[in-house]
C-alpha positions, 0 to 999 in steps of 0.5 A: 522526456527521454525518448528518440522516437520524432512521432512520440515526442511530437505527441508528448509535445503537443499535449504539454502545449495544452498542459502550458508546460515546456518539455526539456528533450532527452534524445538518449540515455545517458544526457539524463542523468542530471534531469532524472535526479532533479527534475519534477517528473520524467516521461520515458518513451516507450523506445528507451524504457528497456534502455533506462532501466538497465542504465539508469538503476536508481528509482525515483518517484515521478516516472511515467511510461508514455507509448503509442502502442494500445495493443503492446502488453509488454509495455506493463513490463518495461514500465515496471523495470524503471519503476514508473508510476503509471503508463500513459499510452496516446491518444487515450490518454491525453487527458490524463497526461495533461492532468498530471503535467500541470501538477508537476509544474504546480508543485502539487504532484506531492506524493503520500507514502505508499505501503504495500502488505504481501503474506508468505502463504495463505493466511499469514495474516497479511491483510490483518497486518494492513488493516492494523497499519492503516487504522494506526495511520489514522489514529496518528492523525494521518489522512490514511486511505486501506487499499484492498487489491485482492479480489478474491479476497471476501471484500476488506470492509469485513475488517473493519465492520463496515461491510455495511458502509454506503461508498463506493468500491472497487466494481464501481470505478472499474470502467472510470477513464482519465485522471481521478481526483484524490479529495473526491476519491476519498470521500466517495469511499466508505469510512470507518472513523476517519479512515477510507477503505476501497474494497471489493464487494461480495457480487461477481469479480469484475476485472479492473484494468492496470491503468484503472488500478493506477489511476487510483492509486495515484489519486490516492498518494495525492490526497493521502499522507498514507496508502495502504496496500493489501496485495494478492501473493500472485502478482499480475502487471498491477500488482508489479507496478504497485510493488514497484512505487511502493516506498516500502513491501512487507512480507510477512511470514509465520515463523513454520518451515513450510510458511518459510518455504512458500515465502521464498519464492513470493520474496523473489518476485517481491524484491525484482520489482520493489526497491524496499523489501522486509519480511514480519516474522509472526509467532508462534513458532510450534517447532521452535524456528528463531527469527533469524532462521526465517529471515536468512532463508528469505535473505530479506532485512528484518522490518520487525516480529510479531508475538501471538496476539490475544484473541485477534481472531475473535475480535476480527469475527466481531468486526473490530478493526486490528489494531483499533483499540492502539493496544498489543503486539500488533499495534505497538509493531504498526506506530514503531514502522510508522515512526520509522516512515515518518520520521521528522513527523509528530504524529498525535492520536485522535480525540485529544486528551479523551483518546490518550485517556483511553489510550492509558485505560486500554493498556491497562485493560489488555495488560490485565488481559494478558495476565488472565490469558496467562492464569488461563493456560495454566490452569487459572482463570478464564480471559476476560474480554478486551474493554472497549472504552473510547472509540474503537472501528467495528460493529456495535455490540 
């Protein structure tokens, strides 16, 4: 732990006592470098957080804020300078903290990759964008839970039909308290397929409190190998911190001037609390603006760009999920970034030799499509629908 404040320490002590942990004791700064590389997890008292942040610039998971204060607001922004995953303010939360001491010991605090999706402006299709990620995740056989952070967002279960999907949501843990237990939050939630969405409902907004946000958030990076994150463009205390443990941010932006404009002051308050900012260019470009001009203005490394997709609009209008049929511009996107984040992992598809059977007909099917589309616009053919063999998350027909 670092902090030079004697009551703070002798709090945190007391509570690793009960935790059956010992805290190695960091007076100042600069005799925790070694500790802040290696160890399991590093406390910072609330007197040297400001002090860290501007010696110690490196991020590492595994940080936690820890305070006496309960009515200093400004604790939210110093924990977000050295990147901590939560903020632990004494006595409330004790049970917490001994909670998540005794995970570090027992080697258990492991933590799955965290996404989070943020759109340029309005309507940029980010929430589209996070949907096809999570989905991809779960058809990779990866334990993936969508996370929708948006309350004014119409509820995220739209995405993926499951408006009508028993779970709870986000109005119902508003007021939990204390660790939450990852396994539990997951199958407490509504699923589509394997997939767990904690969403918003359509009844009155309800605020949910940072540590509430994060306690979530970190139940579900325990049990998950693959968070999601669907984020608002305006970012409150929550959305700073949940920016700040991403292990990745993607910004993405329609390749238009005004798009463009409005997603460079979005990328600035993106790339002062995330360590790994990229932007998504998506087409079409009306005006004719290259990638690359979109991302020089932004000043953002280039994570992909995006074709048209074909009748993405209306198959989010039938509630089928982004990227459920693992087809098109947007689901090949989505496997090549997670390829990336996993890399020394061999992910396969669900369903075994049935689901890359129906994988191959899918392709077939939206290659047809897209030649239908084509014919189409000059003056062929109308498009047909997508086939839908195999499983695919929405509503039924």
């Amino acid at each position: 732990m670092i902090t030079s404040d004697p009551d703070l320490l002798d709090d945190v002590v007391r509570v690793a006592a009960v935790a059956g942990v010992e805290v190695e004791v960091a007076p100042e700064v600069g005799s925790a470098r070694q500790a802040w590389v290696c160890a399991p997890l590093v406390l910072v008292g609330d007197d040297a957080a400001a002090t860290v942040a501007r010696m110690l610039p490196r991020r590492r998971p595994g940080v936690v804020v820890v305070g006496r204060d309960l009515d200093d607001a400004s604790v939210w922004e110093r924990a977000v300078g050295v990147g901590a995953e939560h903020v632990a303010l004494l006595p409330d939360a004790e049970p917490w903290l001994v909670a998540r001491l005794g995970d570090a010991v027992a080697g258990s605090a492991r933590q799955g990759r965290l996404v989070a999706v943020v759109g340029g402006r309005g309507g940029a299709g980010a929430s589209s964008l996070a949907a096809a990620l999570a989905v991809t995740g779960m058809r990779q056989r990866r334990h993936t839970l969508f996370v929708d952070a948006d309350p004014l967002g119409g509820g995220a279960d739209l995405l993926f039909g499951g408006e009508d999907a028993a779970g709870v949501r986000w109005p119902d843990l508003a007021s939990s308290r204390g660790q939450i237990a990852g396994h539990a939050l997951c199958e407490a939630l509504p699923s589509v397929g394997e997939l767990a969405v904690l969403s918003w409902d359509r009844g009155e907004p309800r605020d949910v409190a940072a540590d509430v946000m994060t306690s979530v958030i970190d139940a579900a990076q325990r049990s998950c190998e693959l968070v999601v994150v669907d984020l608002p463009r305006r970012f409150d205390e929550t959305g700073e911190l949940l920016l700040a443990r991403s292990d990745l941010a993607l910004l993405i932006v329609p390749a238009e001037v005004r798009a463009t404009a409005a997603a460079v002051r979005v990328a600035a308050a993106m790339t002062r609390a995330a360590g790994d900012v990229r932007v998504v260019v998506r087409g079409p470009a009306p005006g004719g603006l290259e990638v690359g001009d979109v991302v020089a203005a932004l000043r953002l490394p280039l994570a992909g760009s995006l074709d048209p997709e074909l009748d993405l609009a209306a198959a989010l209008e039938r509630g089928e999920a982004p990227a459920g049929r693992g087809v098109g511009p947007l689901a090949e996107f989505c496997a090549r970034l997670l390829g990336q984040l996993f890399p020394t992992q061999t992910a396969t598809d669900y369903g075994g030799g049935r689901a890359a059977d129906a994988d191959r007909a899918d392709r077939s099917a939206y290659r047809a499509d897209r030649s239908a589309y084509r014919a189409d616009r000059s003056g062929g053919a109308s498009p047909s629908r997508l086939a839908a063999p195999g499983w695919v998350p929405g509503r039924s027909a």
